[in-house]
C-alpha positions in Angstrom: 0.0 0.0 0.0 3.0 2.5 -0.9 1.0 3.9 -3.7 -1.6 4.6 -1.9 0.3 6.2 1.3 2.1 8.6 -1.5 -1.4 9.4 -3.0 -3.0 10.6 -0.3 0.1 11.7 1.9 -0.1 15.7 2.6 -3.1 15.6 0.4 -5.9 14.5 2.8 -6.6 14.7 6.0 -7.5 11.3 6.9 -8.9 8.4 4.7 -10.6 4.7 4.7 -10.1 2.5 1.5 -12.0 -0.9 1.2 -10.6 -3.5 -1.9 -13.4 -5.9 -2.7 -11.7 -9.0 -5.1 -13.5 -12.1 -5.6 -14.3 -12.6 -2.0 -11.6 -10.9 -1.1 -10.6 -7.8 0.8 -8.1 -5.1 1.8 -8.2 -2.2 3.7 -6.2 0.5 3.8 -6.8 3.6 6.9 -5.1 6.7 6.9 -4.6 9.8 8.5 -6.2 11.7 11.2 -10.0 11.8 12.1 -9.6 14.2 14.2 -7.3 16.9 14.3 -8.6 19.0 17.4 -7.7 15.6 19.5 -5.4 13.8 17.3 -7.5 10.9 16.7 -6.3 8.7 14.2 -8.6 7.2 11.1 -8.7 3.3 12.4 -10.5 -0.1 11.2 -14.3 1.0 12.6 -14.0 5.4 12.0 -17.4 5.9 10.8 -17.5 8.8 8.1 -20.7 11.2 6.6 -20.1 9.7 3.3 -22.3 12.3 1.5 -24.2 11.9 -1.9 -23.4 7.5 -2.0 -26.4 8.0 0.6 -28.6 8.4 -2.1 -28.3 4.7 -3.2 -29.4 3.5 -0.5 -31.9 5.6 -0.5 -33.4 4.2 -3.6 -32.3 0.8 -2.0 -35.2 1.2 0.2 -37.8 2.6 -1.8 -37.0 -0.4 -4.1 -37.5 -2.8 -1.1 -40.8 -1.5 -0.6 -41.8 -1.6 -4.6 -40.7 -5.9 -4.0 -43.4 -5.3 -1.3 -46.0 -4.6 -3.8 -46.1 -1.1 -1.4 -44.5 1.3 -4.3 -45.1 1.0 -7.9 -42.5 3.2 -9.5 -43.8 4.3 -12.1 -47.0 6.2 -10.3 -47.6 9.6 -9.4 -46.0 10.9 -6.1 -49.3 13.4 -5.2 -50.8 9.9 -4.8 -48.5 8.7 -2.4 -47.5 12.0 -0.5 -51.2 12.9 -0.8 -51.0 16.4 -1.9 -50.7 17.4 -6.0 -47.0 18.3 -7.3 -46.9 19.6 -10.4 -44.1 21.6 -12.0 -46.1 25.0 -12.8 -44.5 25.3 -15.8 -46.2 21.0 -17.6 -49.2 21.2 -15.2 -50.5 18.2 -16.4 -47.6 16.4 -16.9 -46.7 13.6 -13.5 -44.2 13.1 -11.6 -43.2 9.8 -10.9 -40.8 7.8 -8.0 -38.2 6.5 -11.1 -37.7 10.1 -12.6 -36.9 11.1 -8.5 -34.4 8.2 -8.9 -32.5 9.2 -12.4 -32.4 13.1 -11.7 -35.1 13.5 -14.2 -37.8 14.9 -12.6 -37.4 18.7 -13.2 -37.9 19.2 -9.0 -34.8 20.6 -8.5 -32.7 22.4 -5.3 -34.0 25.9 -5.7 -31.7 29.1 -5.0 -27.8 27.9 -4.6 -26.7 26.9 -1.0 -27.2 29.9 1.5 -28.2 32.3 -1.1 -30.1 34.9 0.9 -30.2 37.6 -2.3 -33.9 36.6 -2.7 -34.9 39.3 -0.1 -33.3 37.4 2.9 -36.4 35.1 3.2 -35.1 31.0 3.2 -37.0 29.7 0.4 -36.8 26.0 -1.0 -34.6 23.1 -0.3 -31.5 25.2 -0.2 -33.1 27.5 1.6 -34.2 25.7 4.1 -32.1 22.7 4.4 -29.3 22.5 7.1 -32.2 24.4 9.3 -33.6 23.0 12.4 -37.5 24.0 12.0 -40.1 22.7 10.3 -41.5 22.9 7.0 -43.7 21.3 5.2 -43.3 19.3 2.1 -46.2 20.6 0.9 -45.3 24.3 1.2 -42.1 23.6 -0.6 -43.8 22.0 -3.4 -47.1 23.1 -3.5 -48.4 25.9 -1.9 -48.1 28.8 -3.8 -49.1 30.8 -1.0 -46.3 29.6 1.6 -42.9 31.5 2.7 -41.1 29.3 1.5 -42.5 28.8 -1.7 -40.2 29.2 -5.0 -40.7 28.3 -8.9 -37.2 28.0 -8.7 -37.8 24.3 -7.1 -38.7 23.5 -10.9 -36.5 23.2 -14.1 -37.6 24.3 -17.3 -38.1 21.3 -18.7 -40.9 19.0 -19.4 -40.3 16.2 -16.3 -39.1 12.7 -17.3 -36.8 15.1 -20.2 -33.9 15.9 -18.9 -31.0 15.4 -16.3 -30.6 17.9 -13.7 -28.4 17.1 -9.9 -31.3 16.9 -7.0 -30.7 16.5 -3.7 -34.0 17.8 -3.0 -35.6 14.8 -5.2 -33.6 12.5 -2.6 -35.5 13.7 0.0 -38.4 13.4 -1.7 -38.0 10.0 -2.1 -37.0 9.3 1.4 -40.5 10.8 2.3 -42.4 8.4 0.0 -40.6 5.8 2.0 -42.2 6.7 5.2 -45.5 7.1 3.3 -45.5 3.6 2.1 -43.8 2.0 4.9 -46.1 3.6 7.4 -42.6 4.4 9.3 -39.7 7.1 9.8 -37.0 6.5 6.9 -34.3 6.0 8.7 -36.2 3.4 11.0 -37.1 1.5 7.9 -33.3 1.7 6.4 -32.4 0.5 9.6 -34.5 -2.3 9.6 -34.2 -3.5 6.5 -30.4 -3.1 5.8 -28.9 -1.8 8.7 -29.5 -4.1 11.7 -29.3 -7.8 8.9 -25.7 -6.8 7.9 -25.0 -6.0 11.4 -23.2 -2.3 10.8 -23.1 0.7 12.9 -24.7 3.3 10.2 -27.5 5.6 10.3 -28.7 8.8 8.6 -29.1 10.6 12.2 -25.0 10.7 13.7 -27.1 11.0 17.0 -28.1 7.4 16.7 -25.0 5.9 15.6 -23.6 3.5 18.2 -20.2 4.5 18.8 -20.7 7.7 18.1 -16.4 8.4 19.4 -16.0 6.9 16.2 -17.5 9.4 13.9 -15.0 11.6 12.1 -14.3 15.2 11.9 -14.2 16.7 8.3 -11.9 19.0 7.4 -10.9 21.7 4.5 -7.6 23.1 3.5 -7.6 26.9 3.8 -5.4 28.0 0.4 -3.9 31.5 2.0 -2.8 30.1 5.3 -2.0 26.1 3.4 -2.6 24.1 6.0 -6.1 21.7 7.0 -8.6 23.4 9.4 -11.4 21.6 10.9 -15.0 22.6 8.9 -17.5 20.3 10.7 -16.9 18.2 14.0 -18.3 15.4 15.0 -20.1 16.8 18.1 -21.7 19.0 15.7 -23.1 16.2 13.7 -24.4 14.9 16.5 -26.0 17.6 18.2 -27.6 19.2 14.8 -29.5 15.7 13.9 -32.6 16.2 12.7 -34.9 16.1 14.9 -38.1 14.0 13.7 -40.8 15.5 12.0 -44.0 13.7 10.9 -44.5 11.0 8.7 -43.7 12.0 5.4 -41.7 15.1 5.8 -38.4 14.1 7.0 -37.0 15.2 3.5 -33.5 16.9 4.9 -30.3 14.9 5.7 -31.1 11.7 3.1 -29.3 12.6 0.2 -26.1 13.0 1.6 -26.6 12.0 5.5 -25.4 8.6 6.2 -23.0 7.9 8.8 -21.0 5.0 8.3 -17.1 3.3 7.9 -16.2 1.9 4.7 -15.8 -1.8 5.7 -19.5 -1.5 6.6 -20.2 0.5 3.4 -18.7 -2.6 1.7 -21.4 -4.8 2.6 -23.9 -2.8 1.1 -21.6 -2.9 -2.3 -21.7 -6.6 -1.8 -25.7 -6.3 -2.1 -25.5 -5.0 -5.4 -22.7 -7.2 -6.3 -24.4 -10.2 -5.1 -27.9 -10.2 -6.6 -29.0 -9.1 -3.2 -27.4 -11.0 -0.8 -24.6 -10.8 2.1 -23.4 -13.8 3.3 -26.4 -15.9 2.5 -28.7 -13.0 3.7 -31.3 -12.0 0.9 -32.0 -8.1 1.8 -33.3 -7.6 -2.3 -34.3 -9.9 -4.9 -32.2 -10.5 -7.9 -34.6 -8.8 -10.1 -34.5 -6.1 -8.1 -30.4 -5.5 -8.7 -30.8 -6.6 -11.9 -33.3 -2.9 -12.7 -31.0 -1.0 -10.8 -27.7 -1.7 -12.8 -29.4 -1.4 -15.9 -29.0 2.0 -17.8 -31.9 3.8 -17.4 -31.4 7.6 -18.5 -28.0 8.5 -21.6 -27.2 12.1 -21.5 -24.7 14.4 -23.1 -23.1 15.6 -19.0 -19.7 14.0 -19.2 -20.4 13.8 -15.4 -23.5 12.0 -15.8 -23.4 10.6 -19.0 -25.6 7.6 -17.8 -28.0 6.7 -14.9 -29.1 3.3 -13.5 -31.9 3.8 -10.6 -29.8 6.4 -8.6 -26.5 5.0 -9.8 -24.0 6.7 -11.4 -21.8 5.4 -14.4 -18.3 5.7 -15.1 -15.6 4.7 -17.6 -13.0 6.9 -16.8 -10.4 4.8 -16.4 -9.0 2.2 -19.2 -12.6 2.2 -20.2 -14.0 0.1 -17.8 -17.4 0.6 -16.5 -17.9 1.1 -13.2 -21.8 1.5 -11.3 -22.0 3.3 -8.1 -22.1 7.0 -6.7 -19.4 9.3 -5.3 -19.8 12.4 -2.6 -18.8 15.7 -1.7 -19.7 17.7 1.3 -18.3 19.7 3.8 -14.7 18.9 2.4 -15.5 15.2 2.5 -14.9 13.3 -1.4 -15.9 9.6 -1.5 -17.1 7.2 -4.3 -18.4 3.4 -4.5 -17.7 1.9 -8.0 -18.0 -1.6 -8.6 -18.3 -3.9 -11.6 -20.7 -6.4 -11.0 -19.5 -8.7 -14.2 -15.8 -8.9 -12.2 -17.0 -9.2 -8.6 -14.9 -6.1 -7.9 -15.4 -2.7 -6.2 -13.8 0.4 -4.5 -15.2 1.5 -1.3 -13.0 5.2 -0.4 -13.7 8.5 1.4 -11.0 11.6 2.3 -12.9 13.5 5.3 -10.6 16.4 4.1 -8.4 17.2 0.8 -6.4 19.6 -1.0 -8.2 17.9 -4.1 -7.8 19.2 -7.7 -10.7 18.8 -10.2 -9.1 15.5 -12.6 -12.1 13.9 -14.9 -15.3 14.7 -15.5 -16.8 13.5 -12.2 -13.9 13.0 -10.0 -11.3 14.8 -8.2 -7.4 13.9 -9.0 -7.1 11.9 -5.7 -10.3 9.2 -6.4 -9.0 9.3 -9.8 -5.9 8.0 -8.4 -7.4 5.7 -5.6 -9.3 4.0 -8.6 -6.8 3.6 -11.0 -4.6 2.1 -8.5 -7.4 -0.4 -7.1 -8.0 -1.6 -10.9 -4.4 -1.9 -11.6 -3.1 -4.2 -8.9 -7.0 -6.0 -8.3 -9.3 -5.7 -11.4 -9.5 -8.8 -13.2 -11.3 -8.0 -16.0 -13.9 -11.2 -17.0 -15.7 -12.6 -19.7 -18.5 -11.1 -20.6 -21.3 -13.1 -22.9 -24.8 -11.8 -23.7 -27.5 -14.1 -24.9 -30.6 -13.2 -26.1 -33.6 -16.4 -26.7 -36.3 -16.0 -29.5 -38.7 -14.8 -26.8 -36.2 -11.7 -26.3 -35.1 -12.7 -23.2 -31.4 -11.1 -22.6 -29.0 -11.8 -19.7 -25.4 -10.4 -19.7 -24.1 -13.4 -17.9 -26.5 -13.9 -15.3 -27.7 -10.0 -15.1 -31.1 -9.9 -17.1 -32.0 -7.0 -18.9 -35.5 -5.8 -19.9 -35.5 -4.6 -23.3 -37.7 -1.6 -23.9 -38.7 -1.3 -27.7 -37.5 -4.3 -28.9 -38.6 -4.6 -32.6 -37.7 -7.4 -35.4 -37.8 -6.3 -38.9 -36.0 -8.5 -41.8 -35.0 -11.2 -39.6 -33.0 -8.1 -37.4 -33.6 -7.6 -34.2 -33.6 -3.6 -33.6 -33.2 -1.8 -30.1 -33.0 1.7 -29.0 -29.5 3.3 -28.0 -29.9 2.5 -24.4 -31.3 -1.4 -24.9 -27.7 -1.4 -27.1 -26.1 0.0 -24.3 -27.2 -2.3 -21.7 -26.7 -5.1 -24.2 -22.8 -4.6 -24.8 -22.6 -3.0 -21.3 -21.2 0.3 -22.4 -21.6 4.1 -22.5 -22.4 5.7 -25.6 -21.4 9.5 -25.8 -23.8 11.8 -27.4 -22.6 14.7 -29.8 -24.5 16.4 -32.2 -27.3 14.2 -32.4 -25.7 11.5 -33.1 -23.9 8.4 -30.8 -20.8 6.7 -30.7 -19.1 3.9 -29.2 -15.4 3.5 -29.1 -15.2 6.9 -30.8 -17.3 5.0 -34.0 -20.3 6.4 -35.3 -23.3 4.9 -34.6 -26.3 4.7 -37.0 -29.6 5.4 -35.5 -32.6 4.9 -37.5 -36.1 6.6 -36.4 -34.4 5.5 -33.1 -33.7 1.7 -33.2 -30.5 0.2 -34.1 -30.1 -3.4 -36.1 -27.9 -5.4 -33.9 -26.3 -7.3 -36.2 -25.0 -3.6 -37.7 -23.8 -2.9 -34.7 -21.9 -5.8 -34.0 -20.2 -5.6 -37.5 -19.6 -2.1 -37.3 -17.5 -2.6 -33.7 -15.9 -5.6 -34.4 -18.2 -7.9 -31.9 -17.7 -11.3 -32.1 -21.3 -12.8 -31.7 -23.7 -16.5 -33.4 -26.8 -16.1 -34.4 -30.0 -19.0 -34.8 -32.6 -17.5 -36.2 -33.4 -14.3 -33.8 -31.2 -16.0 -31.3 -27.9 -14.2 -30.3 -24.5 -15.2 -28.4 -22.5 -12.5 -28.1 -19.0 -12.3 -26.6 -18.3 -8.8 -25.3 
């Protein structure tokens, strides 16, 4: 662990690195957790990971839709039992999967603490961080409240395009306690928490160990040195307090407490089909939605979604699912490859960090490429597709969407193609490409067998039954 000790040294704070390889695991600590009292980061530090909170997140409210209590596709004024409509498409819905892709055109309002608006706190920036209440409903709906703003809503028709939410996170943690009849961090507890047997929680004041938690930290340019930004007493003592059912929509999207070994077992859900150590938390159909490829954008930070999963083929082109953070001078990520059973749990509670790739900062650039040099094994990868259009990617089904078969070709839309050869097209100009090739796209389907020829894929075909090696 040189490399990694020559990363991060006089660069962060204090860090936690988790390997996962086939089973296997290393883990790498770092640093300082606390400077004010010289703590140092060891084996159980618990960290505020930020935005990776807003997987599991989606984790639960895709528990409940395997409960029959959520159907993702209906419209949240049903569930939250008030009508939300973006003023702008008033008859246009709002559904649970756009909350989950970022699509939903409910957005976080004025930028953080921006009080130019007359000095009134208005909207999910406005208000978040504060320790009164406000209903969802005023933020959302009623025109008439103080804290009403249309800048909670994008231009854009909902379900259209891609635009950051926290606020959608919370949203979403609210139709949790809706359908789950309890508080959302009660039911993430429940269901995840307490089975894998970690110390976590979205409210630091219910964390177990709570010696454990971690400072964060930032490093002051003029003066170059680290200063403490947030400590762990304040965590604690600014918890949340909680509201009613249904309107505890501040601290999910970036407001889970937990160390990276533990975060690792929640990576091993989604690497797993569901299960951690012969403990099934979600079923298999249930990972398989969430790692498919749900939303293609031209964002080189977001150039793809699954169900509140980012995608990323920074490095050497492989594609890695997951989420990374940044908050209160905290950067972490989780990026795994289900197809090679390996994934990168890591988190800096404090950095000198320099912006690197699209989406990452030069240090989890670095943590990655060094955890995919010395432990990726890249796999096999073979996609079969049956005459009833059934498609698995080894043993990952995918659900095509517009599947058509004209001239004994089997078309598909860019992002069933995507999914298919498990890769990220980029978007320029209105057109696609793959490997830097051109991609024809014709009245929005794509022949396969094209495709294939066009990129060099190896792949046998039996009538409208495909084997292809990718």
């Amino acid at each position: 662990m040189d490399k990694v000790y020559s990363i991060l040294k006089d660069r962060v704070v204090g860090a936690q690195l988790v390997i996962y390889n086939n089973s296997k695991q290393v883990q790498y600590n770092y640093g300082k957790s606390s400077l004010l009292k010289d703590e140092d980061v060891v084996n159980d530090t618990i960290f505020r990971i930020a935005s990776i909170s807003k997987t599991v997140v989606a984790m639960a409210a895709l528990k409940l839709m395997e409960e029959g209590k959520l159907d993702l596709n209906a419209d949240i004024s049903t569930i939250l039992e008030f009508k939300i409509r973006n003023p702008k498409y008033p008859d246009e819905v709002i559904t649970p999967k756009m909350l989950m892709l970022h699509t939903s055109g409910i957005i976080d309002g004025y930028k953080d603490e921006d009080l130019t608006h007359g000095g009134i706190e208005k909207g999910y920036n406005g208000v978040n961080g504060k320790p009164y209440f406000v209903a969802l409903e005023d933020l959302l709906s009623n025109q008439l409240s103080d804290y009403y703003t249309n800048k909670t809503f994008a231009e854009y028709r909902p379900g259209e395009k891609f635009s950051y939410s926290n606020f959608g996170t919370g949203i979403l943690a609210c139709i949790v306690e809706k359908c789950s009849g309890k508080m959302f961090n009660d039911y993430v507890t429940e269901a995840f928490f307490k089975p894998l047997g970690v110390d976590a929680s979205f409210k630091a004041n219910q964390i177990h160990k709570k010696d454990k938690i971690s400072d964060t930290f930032y490093y002051d340019e003029l003066k170059k040195k680290f200063k403490t930004d947030r400590t762990a007493k304040s965590f604690i003592e600014m918890t949340y307090n909680n509201f009613p059912l249904g309107e505890n929509y501040r601290g999910p999207a970036g407001g889970l407490f937990i160390s990276m070994p533990d975060l690792n077992k929640l990576m091993q859900l989604l690497l797993h089909d569901g299960v951690y150590q012969d403990k099934r938390l979600l079923k298999k159909e249930t990972i398989d939605l969430m790692l498919s490829m749900h939303f293609l954008g031209s964002r080189e930070d977001y150039l793809a979604k699954g169900l509140q999963l980012q995608f990323k083929d920074s490095i050497e082109g492989v594609l890695l699912k997951g989420h990374t953070g940044s908050a209160y001078g905290v950067s972490s990520l989780m990026l795994f490859s289900k197809e090679s059973d390996f994934g990168v749990c890591f988190i800096a509670n404090g950095g000198n960090y320099k912006d690197y790739k699209p989406g990452l900062n030069d240090i989890q650039y670095q943590i990655l490429e060094f955890a995919q040099k010395n432990y990726f094994k890249k796999k096999e990868k073979i996609v079969t597709i049956d005459q009833n259009l059934n498609v698995y990617l080894n043993q990952r089904k995918i659900i095509l969407s517009q599947p058509k078969v004209v001239d004994d070709c089997l078309y598909v839309n860019i992002i069933d193609l995507a999914n298919i050869i498990d890769v990220i097209p980029r978007s320029i100009d209105q057109d696609y490409y793959i490997k830097g090739i051109r991609i024809p796209v014709m009245n929005e389907n794509i022949c396969l067998d094209e495709v294939f020829k066009i990129l060099n894929i190896v792949y046998f075909k039996t009538n409208q039954s495909y084997k292809i090696y990718v």
